[in-house]
N, C-alpha and C positions, 0 to 999 in steps of 0.2 A: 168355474173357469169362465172367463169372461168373453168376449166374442172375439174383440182386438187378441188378447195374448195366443186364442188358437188360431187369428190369421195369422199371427209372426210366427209362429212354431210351426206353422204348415210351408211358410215364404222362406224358412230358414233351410238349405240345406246343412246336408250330413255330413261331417266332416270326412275328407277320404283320408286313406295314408298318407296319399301324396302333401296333403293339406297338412298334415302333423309331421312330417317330417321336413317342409320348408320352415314350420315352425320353432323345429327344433334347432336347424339350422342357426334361423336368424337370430335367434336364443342364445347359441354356441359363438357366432362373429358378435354377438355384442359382447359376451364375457372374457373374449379372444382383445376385444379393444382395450377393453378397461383393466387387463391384464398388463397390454403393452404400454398402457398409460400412466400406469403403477410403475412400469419398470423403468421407462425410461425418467419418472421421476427420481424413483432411486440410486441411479444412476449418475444424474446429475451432480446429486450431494455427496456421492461418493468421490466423483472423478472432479468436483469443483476442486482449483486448484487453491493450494494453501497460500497464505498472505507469504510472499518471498522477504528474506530480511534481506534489502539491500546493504551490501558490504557498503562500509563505510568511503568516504572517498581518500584519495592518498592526502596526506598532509600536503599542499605544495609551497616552498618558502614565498613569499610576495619579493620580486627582485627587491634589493637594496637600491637606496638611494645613491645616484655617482657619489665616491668619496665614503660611503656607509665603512663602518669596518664592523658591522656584524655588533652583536649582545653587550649587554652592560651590564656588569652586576652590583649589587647596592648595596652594602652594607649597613643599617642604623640609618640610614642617610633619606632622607624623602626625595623625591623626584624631583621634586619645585628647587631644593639645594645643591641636587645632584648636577641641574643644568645650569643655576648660576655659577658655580664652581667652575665646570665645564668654560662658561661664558669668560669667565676671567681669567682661567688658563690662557683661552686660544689670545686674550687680548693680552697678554702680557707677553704673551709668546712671536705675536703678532702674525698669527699665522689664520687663514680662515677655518672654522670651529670642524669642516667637514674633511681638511686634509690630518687632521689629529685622528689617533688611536685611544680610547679611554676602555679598558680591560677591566674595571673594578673602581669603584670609590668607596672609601671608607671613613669613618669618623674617629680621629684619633680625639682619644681623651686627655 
């Protein structure tokens, strides 16, 4: 044994009870932390909340235009024909195209 290590062992006090049980202590609040650490991790993921499905929204009609009388239906007919049709009705009729009713158009053969 060397000269240093029996000055440290002679400089070193003995450990008392009191010494080992603030030890133990501090021992016990650190495992007390990492406890609560743990929990309120798990926690979290449990009580995170779930992705909500937003309900969809209500349909709402977009007002009609003054004079609108609401849907048309097509029969056979392409849209591009359906408004010239339209177009020559109201001119024959000589009436303006938005005080007229058109309920359906069809293609007679």
């Amino acid at each position: 044994m060397s000269i240093l290590s029996a000055v440290a062992e002679a400089a070193r006090p003995e450990p008392t009870q009191l010494d080992n049980i603030l030890t133990l202590c501090l021992v016990g609040l650190l495992v007390l932390v990492v406890l609560i650490a743990v929990i309120r991790r798990a926690t979290k993921k449990d009580a995170a909340p779930a992705p909500v499905e937003e309900a969809p929204a209500p349909v709402v009609e977009a007002p009609k235009a003054p004079g609108s009388a609401g849907h048309l239906k097509l029969h056979n007919v392409e849209p591009k024909t359906a408004a010239m049709v339209m177009a020559i009705v109201a001119d024959k009729l000589q009436k303006p195209i938005n005080e007229l009713r058109f309920v359906s158009i069809k293609e007679v053969e």
